[in-house]
N, C-alpha and C positions, 0 to 999 in steps of 0.2 A: 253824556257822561264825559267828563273831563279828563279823558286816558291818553295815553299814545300806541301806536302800533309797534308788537315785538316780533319779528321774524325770527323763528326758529328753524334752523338745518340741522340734520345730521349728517356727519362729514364721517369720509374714511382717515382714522388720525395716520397718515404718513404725510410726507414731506411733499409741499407745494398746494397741497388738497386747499388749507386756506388762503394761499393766495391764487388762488383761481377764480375763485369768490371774490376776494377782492379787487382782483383784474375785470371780470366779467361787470360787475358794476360799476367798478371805475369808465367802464371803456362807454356803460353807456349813463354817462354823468351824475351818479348816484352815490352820497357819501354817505358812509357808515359813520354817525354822530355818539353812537353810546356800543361797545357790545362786549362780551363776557362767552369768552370759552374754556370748556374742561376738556378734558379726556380720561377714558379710562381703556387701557388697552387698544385694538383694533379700532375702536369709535371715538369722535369727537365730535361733541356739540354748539353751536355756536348759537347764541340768544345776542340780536342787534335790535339798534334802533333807527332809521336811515332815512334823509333828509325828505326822500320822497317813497315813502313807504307800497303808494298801490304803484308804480312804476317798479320799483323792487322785486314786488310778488310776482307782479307781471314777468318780466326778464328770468326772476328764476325759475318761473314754471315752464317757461320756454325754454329753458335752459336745460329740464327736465329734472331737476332740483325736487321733494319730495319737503313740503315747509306745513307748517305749520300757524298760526298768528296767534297771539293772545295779546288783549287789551294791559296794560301795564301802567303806571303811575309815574310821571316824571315830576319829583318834587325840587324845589329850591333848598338846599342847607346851609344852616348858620357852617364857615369857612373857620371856626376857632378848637380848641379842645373842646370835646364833650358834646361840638356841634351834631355830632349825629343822635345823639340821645333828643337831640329837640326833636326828630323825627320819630325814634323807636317808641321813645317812652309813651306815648298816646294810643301809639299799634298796642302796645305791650298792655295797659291800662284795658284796650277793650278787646284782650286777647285776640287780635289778627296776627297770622302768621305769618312774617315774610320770607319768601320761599325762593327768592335769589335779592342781589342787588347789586348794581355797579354805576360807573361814576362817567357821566357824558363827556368826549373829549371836545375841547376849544371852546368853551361857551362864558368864555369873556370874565367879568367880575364875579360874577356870580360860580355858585358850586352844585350844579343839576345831577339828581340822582334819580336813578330807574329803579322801582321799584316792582316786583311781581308777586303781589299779594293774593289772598282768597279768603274774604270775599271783599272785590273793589268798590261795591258801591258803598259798601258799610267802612272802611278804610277812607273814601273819599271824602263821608261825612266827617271821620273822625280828623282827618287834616284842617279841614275848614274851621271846626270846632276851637279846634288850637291855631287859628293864622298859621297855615303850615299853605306856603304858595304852592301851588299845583298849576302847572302846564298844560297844556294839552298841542294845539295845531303850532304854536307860537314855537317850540322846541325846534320844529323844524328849518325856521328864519333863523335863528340865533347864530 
């Protein structure tokens, strides 16, 4: 399947909690390419996507980190007004839901979106169907 790896953590939301994370991967050569965090109250959740994803898991579980993985959809977007409907409207047509999304940092000309759908292999078809690019390993290089 054509996915990439999302690392999800829950964080305690106070001050420094994510960049400890960030430190900790940084220190062992691992960038954070795409990620998306909330909070609500005492918790905060971080959903990434990171250059070398089983190094990541690794390091955080050593870390004693508590993660999570789900497979996720890195698509290419038209970069114009309305560019993101070339993505939803197909989801939307064969009712998949998308249940978060956010926008890959540095990745050159182009405009990479993570998407986290259910259900991805019916999603994956419906990309193809409309020439909707899809990523998979190659994100990682970029």
């Amino acid at each position: 399947m054509k996915t990439v790896k999302q690392i999800n953590l829950l964080l305690k939301n106070e001050p420094g909690t994510l960049s400890g994370v960030s430190d900790l991967l940084g220190a062992n050569g691992i960038n954070i390419i795409a990620f998306y965090v909330s909070t609500e109250k005492d918790e905060g959740k971080l959903h990434f996507v990171a250059n070398d994803p089983d190094k990541a898991i690794n390091v955080l579980k050593t870390a004693g980190y508590s993660i999570e993985v789900r497979d996720v959809i890195a698509c290419v977007t038209p970069h114009h007004p309305g560019g993101l409907n070339a993505v939803l409207k197909p989801l939307k047509a064969a009712s998949i839901n998308v249940d978060n999304i956010y926008p890959c940092i540095g990745t050159g000309d182009i405009t990479v979106l993570i998407l986290g759908v259910g259900p991805v292999k019916e999603a994956l078809e419906v990309m193809e169907d409309n020439w909707i690019r899809v990523l998979d390993d190659e994100l990682y290089h970029i």
